[in-house]
N, C-alpha and C positions, 0 to 999 in steps of 0.2 A: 610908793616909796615911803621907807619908814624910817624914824631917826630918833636914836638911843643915846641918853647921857648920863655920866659915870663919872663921880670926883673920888679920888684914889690918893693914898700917900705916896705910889711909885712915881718916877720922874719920866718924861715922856719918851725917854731910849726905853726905859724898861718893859713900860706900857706896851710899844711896836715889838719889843724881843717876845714877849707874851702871846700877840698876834700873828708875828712868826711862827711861833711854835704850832700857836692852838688851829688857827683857819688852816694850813695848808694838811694837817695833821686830821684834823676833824671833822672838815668839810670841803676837803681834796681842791681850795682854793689856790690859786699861786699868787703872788706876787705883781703885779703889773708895770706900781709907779710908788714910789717911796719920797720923800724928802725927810727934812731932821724930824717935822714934825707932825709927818701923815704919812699914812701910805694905803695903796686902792689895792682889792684882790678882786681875782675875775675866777669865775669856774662857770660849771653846769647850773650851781646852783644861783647864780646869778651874782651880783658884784655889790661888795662890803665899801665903805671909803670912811676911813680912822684919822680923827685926828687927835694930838695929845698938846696941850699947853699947860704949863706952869701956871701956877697962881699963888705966891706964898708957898706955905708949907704944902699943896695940894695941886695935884694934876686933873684939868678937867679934860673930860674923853667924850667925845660926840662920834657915835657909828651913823652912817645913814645907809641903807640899803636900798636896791630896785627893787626890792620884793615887796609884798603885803605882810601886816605884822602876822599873819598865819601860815607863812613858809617856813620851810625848816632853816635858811639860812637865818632868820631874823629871831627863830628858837636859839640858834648856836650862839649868834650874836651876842644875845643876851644872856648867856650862861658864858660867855667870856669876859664882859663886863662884870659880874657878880663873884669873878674868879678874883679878880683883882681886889686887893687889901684898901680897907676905906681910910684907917688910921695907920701911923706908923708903929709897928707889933702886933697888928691884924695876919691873920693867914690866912685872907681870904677862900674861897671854894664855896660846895654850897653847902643851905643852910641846917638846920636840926634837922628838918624835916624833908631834906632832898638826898636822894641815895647820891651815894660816893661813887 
């Protein structure tokens, strides 16, 4: 089990809309279990659980995974958290040196 954290200027609906998009899109995860301010995905590749909380101007984001940090779901993981904008007028994605 491995467990990933990420302070972001987005607010934590936007955060899970992002996780929407990316995990079921990118690593054929669905959906399990949601609340305002988590939600779990399950697949083949084994199961994500996001959670997003306020803090001031900054949302902190904690992924934990069933996998080992050398699976590919805990690769994706973390190139979703790195997608996410750090400051507010950030456009997040990756960095210089990561292909698009």
């Amino acid at each position: 089990m491995a467990g990933y954290q990420r302070k972001t200027a987005l607010s934590p609906s936007e955060v899970l809309s992002e996780a929407e998009d990316f995990l079921p899109r990118i690593v054929g995860l669905a959906r399990s279990n949601n609340s305002g301010h988590s939600a779990t995905y399950d697949g083949a590749e084994g199961t994500v659980t996001l959670t997003a909380h306020r803090h001031g101007a900054y949302t902190d984001v904690v992924a934990t995974t069933d996998q080992l940090r050398t699976s590919r779901l805990d690769y994706e993981v973390q190139k979703l958290l790195n997608l996410l904008p750090y400051e507010p007028g950030d456009l997040g994605g990756p960095g210089s040196g990561d292909p698009t």
